[in-house]
PyMOL CGO cylinders between C-alpha atoms (Angstrom):
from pymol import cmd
from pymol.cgo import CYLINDER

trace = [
    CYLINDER, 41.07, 42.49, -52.80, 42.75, 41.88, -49.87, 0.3, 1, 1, 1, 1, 1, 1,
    CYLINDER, 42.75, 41.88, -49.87, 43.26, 38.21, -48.62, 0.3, 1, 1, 1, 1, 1, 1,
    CYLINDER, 43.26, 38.21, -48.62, 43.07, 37.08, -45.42, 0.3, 1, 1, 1, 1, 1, 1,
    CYLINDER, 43.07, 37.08, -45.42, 43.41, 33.83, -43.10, 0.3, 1, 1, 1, 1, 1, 1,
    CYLINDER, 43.41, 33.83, -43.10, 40.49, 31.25, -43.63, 0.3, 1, 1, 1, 1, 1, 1,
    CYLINDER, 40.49, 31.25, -43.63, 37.89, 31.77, -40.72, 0.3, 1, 1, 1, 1, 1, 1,
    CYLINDER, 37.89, 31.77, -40.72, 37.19, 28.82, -38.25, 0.3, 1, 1, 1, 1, 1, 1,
    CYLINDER, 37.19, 28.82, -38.25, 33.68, 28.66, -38.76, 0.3, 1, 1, 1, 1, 1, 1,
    CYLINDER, 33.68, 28.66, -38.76, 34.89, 28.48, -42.79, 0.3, 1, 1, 1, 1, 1, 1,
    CYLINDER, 34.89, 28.48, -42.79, 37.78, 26.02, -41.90, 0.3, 1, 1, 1, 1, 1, 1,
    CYLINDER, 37.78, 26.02, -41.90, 35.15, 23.93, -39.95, 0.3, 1, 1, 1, 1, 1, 1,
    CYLINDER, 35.15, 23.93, -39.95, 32.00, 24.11, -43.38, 0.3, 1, 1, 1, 1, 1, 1,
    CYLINDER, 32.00, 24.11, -43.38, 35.17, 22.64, -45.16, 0.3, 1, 1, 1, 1, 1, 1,
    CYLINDER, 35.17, 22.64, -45.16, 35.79, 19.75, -43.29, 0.3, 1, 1, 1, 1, 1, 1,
    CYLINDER, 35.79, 19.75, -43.29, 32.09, 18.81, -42.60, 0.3, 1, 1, 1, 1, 1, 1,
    CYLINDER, 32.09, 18.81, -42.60, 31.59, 19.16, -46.28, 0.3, 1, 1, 1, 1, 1, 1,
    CYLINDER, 31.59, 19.16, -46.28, 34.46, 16.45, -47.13, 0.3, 1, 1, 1, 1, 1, 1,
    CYLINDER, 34.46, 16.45, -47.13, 33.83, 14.14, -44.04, 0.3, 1, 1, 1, 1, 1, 1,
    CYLINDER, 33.83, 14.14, -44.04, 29.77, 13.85, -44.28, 0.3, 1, 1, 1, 1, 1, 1,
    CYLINDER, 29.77, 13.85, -44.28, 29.94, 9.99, -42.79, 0.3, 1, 1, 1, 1, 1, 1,
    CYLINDER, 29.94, 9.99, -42.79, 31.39, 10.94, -39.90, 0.3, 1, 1, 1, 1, 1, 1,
    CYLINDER, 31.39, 10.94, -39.90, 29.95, 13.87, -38.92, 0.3, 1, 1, 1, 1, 1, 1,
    CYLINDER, 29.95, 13.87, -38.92, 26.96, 12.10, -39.62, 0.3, 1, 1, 1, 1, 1, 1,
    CYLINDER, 26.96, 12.10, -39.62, 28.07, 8.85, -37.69, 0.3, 1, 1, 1, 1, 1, 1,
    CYLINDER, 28.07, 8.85, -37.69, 29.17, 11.79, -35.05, 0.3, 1, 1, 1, 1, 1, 1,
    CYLINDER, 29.17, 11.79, -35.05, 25.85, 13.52, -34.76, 0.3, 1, 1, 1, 1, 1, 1,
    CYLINDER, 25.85, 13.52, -34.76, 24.26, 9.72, -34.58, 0.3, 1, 1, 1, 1, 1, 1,
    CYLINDER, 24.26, 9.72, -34.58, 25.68, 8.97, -31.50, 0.3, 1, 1, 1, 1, 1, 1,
    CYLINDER, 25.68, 8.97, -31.50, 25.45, 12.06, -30.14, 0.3, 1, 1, 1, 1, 1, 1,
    CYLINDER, 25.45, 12.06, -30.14, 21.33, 11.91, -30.15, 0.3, 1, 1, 1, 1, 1, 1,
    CYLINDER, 21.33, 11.91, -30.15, 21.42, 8.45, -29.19, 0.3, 1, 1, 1, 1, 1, 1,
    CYLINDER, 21.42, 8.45, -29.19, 23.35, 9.49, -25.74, 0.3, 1, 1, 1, 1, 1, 1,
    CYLINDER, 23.35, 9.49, -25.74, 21.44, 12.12, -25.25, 0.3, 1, 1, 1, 1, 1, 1,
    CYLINDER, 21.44, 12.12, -25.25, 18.41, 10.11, -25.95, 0.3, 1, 1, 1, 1, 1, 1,
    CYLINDER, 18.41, 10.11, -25.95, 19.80, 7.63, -23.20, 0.3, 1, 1, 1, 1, 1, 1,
    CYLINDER, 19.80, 7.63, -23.20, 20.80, 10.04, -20.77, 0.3, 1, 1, 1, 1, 1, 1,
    CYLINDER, 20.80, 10.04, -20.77, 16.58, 11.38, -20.94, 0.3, 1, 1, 1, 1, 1, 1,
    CYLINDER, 16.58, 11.38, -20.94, 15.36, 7.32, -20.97, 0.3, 1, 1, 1, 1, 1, 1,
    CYLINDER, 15.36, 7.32, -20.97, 17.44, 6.52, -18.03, 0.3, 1, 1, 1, 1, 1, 1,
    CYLINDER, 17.44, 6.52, -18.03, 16.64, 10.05, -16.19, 0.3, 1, 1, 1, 1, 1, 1,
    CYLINDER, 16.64, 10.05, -16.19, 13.47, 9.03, -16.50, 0.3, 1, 1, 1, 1, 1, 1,
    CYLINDER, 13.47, 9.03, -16.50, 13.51, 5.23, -15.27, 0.3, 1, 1, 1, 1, 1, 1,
    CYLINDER, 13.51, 5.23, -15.27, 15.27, 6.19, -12.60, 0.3, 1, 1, 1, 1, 1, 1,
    CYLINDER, 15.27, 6.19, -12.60, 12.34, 8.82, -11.13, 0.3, 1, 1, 1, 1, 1, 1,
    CYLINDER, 12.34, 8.82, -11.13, 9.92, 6.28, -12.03, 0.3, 1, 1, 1, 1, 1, 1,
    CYLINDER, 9.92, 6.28, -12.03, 12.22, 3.55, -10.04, 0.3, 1, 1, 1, 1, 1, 1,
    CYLINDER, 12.22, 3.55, -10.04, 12.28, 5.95, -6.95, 0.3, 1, 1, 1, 1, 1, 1,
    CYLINDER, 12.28, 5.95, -6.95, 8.34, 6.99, -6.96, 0.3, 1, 1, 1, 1, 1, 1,
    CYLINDER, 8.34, 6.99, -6.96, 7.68, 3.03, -6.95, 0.3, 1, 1, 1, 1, 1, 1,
    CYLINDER, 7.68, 3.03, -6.95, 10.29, 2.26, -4.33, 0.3, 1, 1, 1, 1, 1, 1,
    CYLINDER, 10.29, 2.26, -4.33, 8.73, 5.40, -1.91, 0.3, 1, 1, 1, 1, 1, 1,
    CYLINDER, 8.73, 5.40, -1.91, 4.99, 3.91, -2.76, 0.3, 1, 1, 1, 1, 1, 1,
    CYLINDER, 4.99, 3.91, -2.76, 6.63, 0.42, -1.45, 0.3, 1, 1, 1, 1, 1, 1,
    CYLINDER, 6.63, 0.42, -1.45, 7.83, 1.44, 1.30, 0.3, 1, 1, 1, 1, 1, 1,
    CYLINDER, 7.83, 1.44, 1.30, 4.70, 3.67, 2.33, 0.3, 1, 1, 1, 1, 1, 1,
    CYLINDER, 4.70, 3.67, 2.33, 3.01, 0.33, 1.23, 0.3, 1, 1, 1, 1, 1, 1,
    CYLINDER, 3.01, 0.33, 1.23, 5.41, -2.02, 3.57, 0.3, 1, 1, 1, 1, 1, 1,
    CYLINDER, 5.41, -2.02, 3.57, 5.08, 0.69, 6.70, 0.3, 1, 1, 1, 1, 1, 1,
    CYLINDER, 5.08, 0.69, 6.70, 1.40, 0.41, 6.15, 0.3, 1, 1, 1, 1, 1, 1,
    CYLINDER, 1.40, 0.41, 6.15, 1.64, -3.38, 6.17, 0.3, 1, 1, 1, 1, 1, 1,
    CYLINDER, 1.64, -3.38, 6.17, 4.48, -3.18, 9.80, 0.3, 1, 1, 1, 1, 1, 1,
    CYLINDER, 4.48, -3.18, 9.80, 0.84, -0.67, 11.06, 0.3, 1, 1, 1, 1, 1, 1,
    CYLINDER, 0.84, -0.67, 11.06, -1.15, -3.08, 9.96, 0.3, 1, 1, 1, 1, 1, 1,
    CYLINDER, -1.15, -3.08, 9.96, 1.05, -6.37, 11.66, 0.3, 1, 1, 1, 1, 1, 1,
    CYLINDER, 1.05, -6.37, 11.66, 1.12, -4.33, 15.15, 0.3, 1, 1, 1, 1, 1, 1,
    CYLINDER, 1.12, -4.33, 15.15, -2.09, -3.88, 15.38, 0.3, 1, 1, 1, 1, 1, 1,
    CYLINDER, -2.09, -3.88, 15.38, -2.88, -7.30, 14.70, 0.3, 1, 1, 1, 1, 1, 1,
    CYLINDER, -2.88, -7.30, 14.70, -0.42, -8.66, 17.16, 0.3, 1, 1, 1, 1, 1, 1,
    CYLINDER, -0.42, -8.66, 17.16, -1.81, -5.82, 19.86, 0.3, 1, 1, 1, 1, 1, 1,
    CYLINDER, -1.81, -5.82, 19.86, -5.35, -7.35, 19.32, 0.3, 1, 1, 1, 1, 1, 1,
    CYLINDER, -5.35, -7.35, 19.32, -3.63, -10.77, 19.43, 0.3, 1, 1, 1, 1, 1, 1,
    CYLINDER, -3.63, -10.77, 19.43, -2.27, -10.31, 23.16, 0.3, 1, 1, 1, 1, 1, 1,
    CYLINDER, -2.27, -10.31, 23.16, -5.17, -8.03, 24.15, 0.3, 1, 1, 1, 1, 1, 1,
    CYLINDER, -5.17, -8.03, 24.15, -7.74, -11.49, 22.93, 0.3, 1, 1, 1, 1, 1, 1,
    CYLINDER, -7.74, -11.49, 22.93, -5.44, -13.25, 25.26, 0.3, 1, 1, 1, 1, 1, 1,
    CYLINDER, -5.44, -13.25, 25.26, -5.40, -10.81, 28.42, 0.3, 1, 1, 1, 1, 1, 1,
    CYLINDER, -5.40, -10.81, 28.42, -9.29, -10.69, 28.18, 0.3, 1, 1, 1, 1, 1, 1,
    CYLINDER, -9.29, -10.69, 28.18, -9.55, -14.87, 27.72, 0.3, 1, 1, 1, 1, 1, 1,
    CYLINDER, -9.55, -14.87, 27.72, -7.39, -14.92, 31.27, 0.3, 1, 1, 1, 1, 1, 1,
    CYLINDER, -7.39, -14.92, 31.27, -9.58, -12.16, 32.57, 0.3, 1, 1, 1, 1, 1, 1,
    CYLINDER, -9.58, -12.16, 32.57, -12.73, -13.85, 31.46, 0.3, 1, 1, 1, 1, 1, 1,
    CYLINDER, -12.73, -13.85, 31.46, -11.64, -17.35, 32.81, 0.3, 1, 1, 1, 1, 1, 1,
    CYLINDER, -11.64, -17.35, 32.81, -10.35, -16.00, 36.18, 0.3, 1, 1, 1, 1, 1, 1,
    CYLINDER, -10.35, -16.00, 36.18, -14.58, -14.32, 36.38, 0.3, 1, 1, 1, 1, 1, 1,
    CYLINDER, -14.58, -14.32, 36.38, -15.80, -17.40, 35.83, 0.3, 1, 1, 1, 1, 1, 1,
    CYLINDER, -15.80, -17.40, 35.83, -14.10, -19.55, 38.11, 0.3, 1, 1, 1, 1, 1, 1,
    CYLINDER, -14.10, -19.55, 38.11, -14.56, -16.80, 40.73, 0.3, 1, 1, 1, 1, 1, 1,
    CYLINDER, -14.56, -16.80, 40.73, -18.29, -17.25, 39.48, 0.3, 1, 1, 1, 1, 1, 1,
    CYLINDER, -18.29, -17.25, 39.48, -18.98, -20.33, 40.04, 0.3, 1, 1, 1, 1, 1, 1,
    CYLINDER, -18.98, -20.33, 40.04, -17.47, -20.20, 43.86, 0.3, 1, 1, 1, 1, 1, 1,
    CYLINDER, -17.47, -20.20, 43.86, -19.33, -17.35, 44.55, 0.3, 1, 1, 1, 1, 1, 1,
    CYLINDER, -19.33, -17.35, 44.55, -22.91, -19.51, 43.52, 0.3, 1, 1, 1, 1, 1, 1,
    CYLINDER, -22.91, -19.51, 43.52, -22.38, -21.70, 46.80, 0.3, 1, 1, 1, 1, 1, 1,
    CYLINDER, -22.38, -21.70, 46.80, -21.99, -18.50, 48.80, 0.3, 1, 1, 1, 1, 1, 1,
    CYLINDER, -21.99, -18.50, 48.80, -25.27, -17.10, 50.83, 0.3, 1, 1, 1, 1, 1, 1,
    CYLINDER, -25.27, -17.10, 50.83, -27.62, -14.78, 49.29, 0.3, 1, 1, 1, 1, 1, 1,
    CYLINDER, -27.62, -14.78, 49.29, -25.78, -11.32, 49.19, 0.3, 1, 1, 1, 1, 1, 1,
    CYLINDER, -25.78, -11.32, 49.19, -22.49, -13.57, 47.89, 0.3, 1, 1, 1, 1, 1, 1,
    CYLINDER, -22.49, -13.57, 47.89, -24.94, -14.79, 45.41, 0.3, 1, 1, 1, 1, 1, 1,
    CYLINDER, -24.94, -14.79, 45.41, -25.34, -11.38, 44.56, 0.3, 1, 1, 1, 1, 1, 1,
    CYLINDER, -25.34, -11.38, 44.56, -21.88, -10.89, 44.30, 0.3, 1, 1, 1, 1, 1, 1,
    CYLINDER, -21.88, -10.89, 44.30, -21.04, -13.91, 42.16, 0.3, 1, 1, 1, 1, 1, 1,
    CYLINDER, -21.04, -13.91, 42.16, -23.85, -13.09, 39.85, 0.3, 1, 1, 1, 1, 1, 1,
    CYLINDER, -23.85, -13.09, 39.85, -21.85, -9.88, 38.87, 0.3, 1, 1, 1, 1, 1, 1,
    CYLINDER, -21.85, -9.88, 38.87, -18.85, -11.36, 38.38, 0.3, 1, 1, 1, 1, 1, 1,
    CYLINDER, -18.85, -11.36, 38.38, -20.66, -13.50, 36.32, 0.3, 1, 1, 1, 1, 1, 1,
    CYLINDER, -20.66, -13.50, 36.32, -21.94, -10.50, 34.09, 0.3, 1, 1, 1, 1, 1, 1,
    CYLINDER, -21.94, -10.50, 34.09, -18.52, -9.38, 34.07, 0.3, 1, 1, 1, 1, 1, 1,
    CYLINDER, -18.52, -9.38, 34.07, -17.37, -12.58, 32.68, 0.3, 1, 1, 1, 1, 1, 1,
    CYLINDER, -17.37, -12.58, 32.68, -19.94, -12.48, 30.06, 0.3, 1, 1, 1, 1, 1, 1,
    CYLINDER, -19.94, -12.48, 30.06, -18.85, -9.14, 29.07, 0.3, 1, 1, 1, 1, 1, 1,
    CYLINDER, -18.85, -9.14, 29.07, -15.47, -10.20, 29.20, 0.3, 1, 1, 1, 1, 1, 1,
    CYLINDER, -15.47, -10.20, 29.20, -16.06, -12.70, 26.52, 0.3, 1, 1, 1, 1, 1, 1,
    CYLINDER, -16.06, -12.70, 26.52, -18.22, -10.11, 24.24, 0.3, 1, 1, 1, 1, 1, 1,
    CYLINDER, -18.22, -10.11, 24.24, -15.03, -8.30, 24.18, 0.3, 1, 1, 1, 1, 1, 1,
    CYLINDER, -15.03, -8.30, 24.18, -13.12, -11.05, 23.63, 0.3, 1, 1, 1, 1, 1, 1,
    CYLINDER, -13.12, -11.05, 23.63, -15.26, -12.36, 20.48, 0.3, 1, 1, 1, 1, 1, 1,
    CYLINDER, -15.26, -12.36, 20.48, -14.82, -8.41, 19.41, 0.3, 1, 1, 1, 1, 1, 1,
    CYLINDER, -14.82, -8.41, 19.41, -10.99, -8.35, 19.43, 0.3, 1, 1, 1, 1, 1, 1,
    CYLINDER, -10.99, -8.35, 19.43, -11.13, -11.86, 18.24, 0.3, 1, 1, 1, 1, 1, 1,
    CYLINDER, -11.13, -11.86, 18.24, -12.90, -10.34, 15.62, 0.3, 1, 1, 1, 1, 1, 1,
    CYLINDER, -12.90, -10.34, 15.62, -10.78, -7.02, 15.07, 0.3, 1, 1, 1, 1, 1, 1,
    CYLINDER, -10.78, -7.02, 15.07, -7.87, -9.37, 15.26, 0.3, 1, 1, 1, 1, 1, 1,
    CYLINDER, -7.87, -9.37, 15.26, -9.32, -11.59, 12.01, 0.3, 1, 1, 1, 1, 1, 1,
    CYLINDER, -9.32, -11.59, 12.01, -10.21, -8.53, 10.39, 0.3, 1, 1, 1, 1, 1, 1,
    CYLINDER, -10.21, -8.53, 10.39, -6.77, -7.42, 10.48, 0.3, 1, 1, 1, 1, 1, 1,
    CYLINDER, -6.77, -7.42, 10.48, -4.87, -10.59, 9.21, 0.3, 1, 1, 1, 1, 1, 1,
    CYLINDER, -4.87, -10.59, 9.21, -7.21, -10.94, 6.35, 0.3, 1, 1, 1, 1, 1, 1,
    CYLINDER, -7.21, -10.94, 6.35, -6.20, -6.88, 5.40, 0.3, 1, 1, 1, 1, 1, 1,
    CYLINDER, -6.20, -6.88, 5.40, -3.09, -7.34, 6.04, 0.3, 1, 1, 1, 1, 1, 1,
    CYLINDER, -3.09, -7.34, 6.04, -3.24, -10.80, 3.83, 0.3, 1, 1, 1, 1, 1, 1,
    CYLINDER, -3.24, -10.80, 3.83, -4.78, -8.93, 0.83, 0.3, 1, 1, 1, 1, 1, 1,
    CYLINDER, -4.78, -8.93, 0.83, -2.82, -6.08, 1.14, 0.3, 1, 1, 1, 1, 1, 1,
    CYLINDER, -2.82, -6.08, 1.14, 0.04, -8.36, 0.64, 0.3, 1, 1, 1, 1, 1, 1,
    CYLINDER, 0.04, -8.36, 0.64, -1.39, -9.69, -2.12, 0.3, 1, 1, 1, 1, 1, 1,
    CYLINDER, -1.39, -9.69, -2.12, -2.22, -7.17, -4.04, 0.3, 1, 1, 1, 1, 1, 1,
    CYLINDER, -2.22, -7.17, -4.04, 0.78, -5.75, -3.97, 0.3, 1, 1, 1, 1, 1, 1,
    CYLINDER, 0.78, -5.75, -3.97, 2.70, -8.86, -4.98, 0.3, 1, 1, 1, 1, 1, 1,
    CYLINDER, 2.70, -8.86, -4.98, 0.61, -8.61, -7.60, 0.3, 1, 1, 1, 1, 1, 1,
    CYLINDER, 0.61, -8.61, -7.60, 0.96, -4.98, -8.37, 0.3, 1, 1, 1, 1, 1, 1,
    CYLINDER, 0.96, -4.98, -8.37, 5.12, -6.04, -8.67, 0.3, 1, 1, 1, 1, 1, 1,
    CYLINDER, 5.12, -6.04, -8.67, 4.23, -8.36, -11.43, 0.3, 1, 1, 1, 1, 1, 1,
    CYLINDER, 4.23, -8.36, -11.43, 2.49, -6.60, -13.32, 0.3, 1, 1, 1, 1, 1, 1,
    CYLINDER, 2.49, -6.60, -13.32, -1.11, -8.40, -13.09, 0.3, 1, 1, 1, 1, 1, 1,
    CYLINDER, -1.11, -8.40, -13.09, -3.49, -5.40, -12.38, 0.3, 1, 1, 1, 1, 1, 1,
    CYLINDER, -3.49, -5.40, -12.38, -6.17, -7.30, -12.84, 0.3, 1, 1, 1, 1, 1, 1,
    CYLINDER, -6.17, -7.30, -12.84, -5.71, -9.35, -9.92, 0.3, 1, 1, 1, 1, 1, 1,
    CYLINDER, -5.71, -9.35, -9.92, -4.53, -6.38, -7.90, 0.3, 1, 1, 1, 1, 1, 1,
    CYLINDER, -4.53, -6.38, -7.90, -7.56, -4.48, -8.72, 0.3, 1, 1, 1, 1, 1, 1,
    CYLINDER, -7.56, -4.48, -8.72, -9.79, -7.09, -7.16, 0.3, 1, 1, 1, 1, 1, 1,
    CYLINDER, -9.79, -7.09, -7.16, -7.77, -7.05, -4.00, 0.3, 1, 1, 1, 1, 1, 1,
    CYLINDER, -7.77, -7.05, -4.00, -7.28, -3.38, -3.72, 0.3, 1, 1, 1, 1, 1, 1,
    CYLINDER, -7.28, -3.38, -3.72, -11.42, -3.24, -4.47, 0.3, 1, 1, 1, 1, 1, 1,
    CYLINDER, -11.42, -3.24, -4.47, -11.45, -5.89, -1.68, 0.3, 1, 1, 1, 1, 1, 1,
    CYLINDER, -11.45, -5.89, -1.68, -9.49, -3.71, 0.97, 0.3, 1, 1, 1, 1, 1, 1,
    CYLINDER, -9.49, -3.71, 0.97, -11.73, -0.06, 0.06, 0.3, 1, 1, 1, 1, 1, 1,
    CYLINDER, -11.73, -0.06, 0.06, -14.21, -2.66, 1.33, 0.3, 1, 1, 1, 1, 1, 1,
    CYLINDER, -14.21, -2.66, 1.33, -12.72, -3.77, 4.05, 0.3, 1, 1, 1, 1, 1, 1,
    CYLINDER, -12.72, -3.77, 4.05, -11.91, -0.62, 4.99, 0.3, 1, 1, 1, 1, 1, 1,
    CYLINDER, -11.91, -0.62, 4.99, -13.92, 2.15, 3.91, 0.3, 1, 1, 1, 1, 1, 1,
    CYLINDER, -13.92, 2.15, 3.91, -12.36, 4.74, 5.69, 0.3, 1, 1, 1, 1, 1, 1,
    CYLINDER, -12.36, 4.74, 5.69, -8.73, 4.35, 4.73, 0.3, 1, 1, 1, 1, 1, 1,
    CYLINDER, -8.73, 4.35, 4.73, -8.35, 6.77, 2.18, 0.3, 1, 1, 1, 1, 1, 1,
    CYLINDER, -8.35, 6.77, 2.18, -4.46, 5.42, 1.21, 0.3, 1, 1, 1, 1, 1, 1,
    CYLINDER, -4.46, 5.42, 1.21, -6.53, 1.94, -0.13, 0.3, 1, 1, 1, 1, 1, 1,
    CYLINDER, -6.53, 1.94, -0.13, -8.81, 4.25, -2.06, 0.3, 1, 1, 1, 1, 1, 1,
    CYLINDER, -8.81, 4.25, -2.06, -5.54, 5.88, -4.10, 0.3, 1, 1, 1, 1, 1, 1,
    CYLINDER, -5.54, 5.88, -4.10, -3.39, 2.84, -5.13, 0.3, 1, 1, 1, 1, 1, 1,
    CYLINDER, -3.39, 2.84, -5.13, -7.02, 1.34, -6.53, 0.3, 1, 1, 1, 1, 1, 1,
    CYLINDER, -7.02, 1.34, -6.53, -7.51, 4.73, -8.82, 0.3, 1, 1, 1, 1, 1, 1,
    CYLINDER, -7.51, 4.73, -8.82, -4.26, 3.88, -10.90, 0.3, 1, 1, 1, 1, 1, 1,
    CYLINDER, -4.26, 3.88, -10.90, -5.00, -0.23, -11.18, 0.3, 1, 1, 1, 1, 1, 1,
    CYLINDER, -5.00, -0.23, -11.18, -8.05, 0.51, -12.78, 0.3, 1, 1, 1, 1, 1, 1,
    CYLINDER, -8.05, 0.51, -12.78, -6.62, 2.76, -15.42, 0.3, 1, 1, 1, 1, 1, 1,
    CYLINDER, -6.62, 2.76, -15.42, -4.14, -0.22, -16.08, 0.3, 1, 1, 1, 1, 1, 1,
    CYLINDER, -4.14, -0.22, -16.08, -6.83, -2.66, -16.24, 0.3, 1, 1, 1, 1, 1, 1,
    CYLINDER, -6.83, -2.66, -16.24, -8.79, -0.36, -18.87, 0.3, 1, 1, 1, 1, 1, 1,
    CYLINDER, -8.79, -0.36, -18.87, -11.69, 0.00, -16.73, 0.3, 1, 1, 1, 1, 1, 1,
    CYLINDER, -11.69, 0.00, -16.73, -12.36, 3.70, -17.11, 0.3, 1, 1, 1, 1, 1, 1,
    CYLINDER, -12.36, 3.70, -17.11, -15.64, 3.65, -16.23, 0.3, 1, 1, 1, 1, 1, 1,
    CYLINDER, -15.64, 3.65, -16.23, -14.64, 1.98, -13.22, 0.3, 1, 1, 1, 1, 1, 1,
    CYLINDER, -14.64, 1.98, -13.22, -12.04, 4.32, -12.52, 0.3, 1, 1, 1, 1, 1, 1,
    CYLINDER, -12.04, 4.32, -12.52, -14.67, 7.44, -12.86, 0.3, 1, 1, 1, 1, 1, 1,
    CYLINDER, -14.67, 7.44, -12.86, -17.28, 5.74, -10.56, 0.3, 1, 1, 1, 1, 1, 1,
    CYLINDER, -17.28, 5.74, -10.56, -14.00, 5.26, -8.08, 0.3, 1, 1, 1, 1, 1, 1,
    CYLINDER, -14.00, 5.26, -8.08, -13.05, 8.74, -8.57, 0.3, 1, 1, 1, 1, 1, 1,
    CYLINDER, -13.05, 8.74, -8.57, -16.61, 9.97, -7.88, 0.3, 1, 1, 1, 1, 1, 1,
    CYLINDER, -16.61, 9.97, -7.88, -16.86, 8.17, -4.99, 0.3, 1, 1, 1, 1, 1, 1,
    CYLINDER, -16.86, 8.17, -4.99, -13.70, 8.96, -3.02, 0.3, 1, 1, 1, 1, 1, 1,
    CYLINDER, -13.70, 8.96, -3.02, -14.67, 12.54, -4.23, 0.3, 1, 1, 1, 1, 1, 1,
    CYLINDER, -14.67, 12.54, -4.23, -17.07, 12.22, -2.01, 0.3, 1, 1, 1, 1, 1, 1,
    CYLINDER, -17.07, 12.22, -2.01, -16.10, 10.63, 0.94, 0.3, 1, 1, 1, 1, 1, 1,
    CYLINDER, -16.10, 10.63, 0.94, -12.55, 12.35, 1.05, 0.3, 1, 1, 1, 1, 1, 1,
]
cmd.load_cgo(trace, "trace")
């Protein structure tokens, strides 16, 4: 028999044997970093997916804001408009015959004026009270209270039918709110208009 040196892989059986605590202890905190390291991987790529969805959400809301304000001084360049046809209106009535004429066009003109003021009056309503719920909702979407943010995302797919982005963030709030049945009439329905 010939002797020889003790191998490391022997040396190292040897010492785990006679320290089992703290290789134990050792091995403990080992898993528990590398059980933190995967948690806080994974909070942090659930952190940036909800900071990119609120920001697509907030550029949405700036679309949303411009528009309104566009309608807002549009309303008001049609009121002057319509105001400036009806005074010109009503001094065209004392005019002859053909100015009668006349004034009774501008007068049509004024009325048509104001048809498309009440319209972007209208459009401009429409679009605070999306932009208002959209706001909402997502407030409530932060805090957790997906019932509430369900109701005001439903409220928006009917407000506006054709804007598919309204149609996705309701999908998830009614899984959270446990309305599956919900959520696969929702599915089924932007199925089909998508």
């Amino acid at each position: 028999v010939m002797a020889r040196p003790p191998s490391a892989f022997y040396r190292f059986r040897k010492m785990a044997r006679r320290n089992k605590l703290a290789f134990a202890a050792a091995t403990a905190v080992a898993l528990a970093l590398g059980l933190g390291i995967i948690g806080s991987t994974w909070q942090a790529v659930r952190a940036t997916k909800a900071e990119q969805q609120a920001n697509a959400a907030r550029a949405e809301a700036d679309l949303q804001r411009d528009k309104a304000r566009q309608a807002q001084t549009e309303e008001a360049t049609q009121r002057r408009s319509a105001e400036e046809a009806k005074a010109e209106a009503v001094l065209q009535l004392k005019l002859t015959q053909q100015e009668k004429e006349k004034a009774q066009q501008a007068h049509d003109r004024a009325l048509a004026a104001e048809h498309e003021q009440g319209q972007l009056r209208k459009e401009a309503e429409a679009a605070r009270k999306t932009l208002e719920v959209r706001s909402r909702g997502e407030s409530h979407a932060r805090a957790g209270q997906w019932k509430e943010a369900s109701a005001d995302f439903s409220e928006l797919v009917e407000l506006e039918p054709t804007n598919h982005w309204n149609w996705y963030q309701l999908a998830p709030l009614l899984v959270e709110t446990g309305d599956l049945e919900g959520y696969r009439k929702h599915r089924e329905a932007m199925l089909a208009r998508f």
